[in-house]
N, C-alpha and C positions, 0 to 999 in steps of 0.2 A: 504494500500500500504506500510506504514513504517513498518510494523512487515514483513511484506513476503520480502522486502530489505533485511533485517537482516537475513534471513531465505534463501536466494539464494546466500547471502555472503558467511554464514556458509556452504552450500552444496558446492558451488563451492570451497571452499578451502577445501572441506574435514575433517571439522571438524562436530564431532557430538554431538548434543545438551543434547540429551539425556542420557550421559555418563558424561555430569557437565564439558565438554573438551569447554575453552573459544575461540573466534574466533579475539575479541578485543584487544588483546596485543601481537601481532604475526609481522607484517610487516610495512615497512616503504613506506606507498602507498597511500599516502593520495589522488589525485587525481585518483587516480585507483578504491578507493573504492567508492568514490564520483559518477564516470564514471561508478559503476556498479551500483550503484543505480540508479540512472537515467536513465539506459535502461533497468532496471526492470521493473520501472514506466512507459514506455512505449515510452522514447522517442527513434526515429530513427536514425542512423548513417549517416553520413556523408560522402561524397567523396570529396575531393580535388584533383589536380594534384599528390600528392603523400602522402606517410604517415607522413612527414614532416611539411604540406601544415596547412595552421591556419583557415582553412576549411574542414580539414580531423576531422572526430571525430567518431573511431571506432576499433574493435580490431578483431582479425583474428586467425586462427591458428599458423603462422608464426611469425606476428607482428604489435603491436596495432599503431597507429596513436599518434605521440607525446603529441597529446591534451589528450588523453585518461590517459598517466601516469604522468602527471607535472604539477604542480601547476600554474606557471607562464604561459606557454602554453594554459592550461583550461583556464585562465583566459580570454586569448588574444579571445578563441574563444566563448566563452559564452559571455562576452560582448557583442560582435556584435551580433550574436544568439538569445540570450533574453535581451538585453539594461543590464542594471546596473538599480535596482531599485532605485526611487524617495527618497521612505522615509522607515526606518525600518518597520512600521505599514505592507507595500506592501509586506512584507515578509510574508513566510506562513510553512507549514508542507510543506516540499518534496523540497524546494529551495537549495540552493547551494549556499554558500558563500567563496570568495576569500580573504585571509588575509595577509597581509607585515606586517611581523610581527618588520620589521628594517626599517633604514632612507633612503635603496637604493629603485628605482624603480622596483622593484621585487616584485612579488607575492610567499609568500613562502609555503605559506599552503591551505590547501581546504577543508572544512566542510560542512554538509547537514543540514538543519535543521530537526529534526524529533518529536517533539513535540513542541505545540504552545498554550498557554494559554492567552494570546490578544495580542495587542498590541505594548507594548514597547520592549525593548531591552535586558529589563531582562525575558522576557516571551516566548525569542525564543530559545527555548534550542537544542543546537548542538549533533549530532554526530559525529563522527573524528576517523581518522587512524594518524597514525606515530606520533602523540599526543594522544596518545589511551583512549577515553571515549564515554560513551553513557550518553547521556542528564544528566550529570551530570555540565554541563559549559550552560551560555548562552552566546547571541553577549553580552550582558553589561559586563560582565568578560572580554571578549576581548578587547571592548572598554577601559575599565579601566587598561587593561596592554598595553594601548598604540596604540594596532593596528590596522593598517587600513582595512577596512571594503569595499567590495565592491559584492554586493547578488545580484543574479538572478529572478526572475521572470519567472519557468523554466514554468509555463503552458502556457506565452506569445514568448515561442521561437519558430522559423520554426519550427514543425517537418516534 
């Protein structure tokens, strides 16, 4: 599932792999890219009252659902959706992690995890947009720059 992520990001933006043209250092989307991961992987959209609604999680031809591009929004709605995991450990390949990266109650960024080698904190290596890297960072990197850390359990959400 994490290779064909990367693989329908790159088609859906138009870039092509095969020509060495990178897809990672282009936009400032971090929960957009998150949101497209996740419904690669197979999760299903959401309706609310509107596309504003913190129940809405979905994107259209017109216009995606605020959850779909905003960090803090993702947050409000994957919480309730799949809880906030227990313990790092409960994290896994294909999760979704929400980061404040400051002292205000905001969520400012959003990350996937795409490789996992056990356990701890250093073994969950990220993906990321608008901070642009692939598994080169894990959560203990984040941890140790301070921020706060709040991950999904995306195979325990509604779908």
């Amino acid at each position: 599932m994490v290779i064909s992520i990367y693989f329908h990001y790159a088609e859906y933006n138009g870039c092509k792999l095969s020509d060495g043209q990178s897809c990672w250092n282009k936009w400032n989307d971090c929960a957009n890219f998150v949101s497209q991961a996740l419904y690669t992987g197979g999760m299903k959209f959401k309706y609310g009252a509107s596309f504003t609604s913190d129940e809405s999680w979905h994107f259209g031809s017109l216009i995606p659902s605020h959850i779909w591009g905003g960090a803090h929004n993702f947050y409000k709605h994957w919480k309730s959706r799949a809880g906030v995991a227990s313990t790092i450990s409960d994290l896994q390949t294909g999760d979704a992690v929400s980061l404040n990266t400051d002292t205000d109650a905001d969520i400012d960024h959003t990350v996937i995890i795409t490789k996992n080698t056990g356990n701890s904190s250093a073994n969950k290596y990220i993906t990321q947009h608008t901070w642009d890297h692939k598994e080169e960072r894990t959560l203990a990197d984040m941890f140790s720059s301070g921020y706060g850390l709040y991950g999904y359990e995306i195979d325990k959400a509604t779908n």
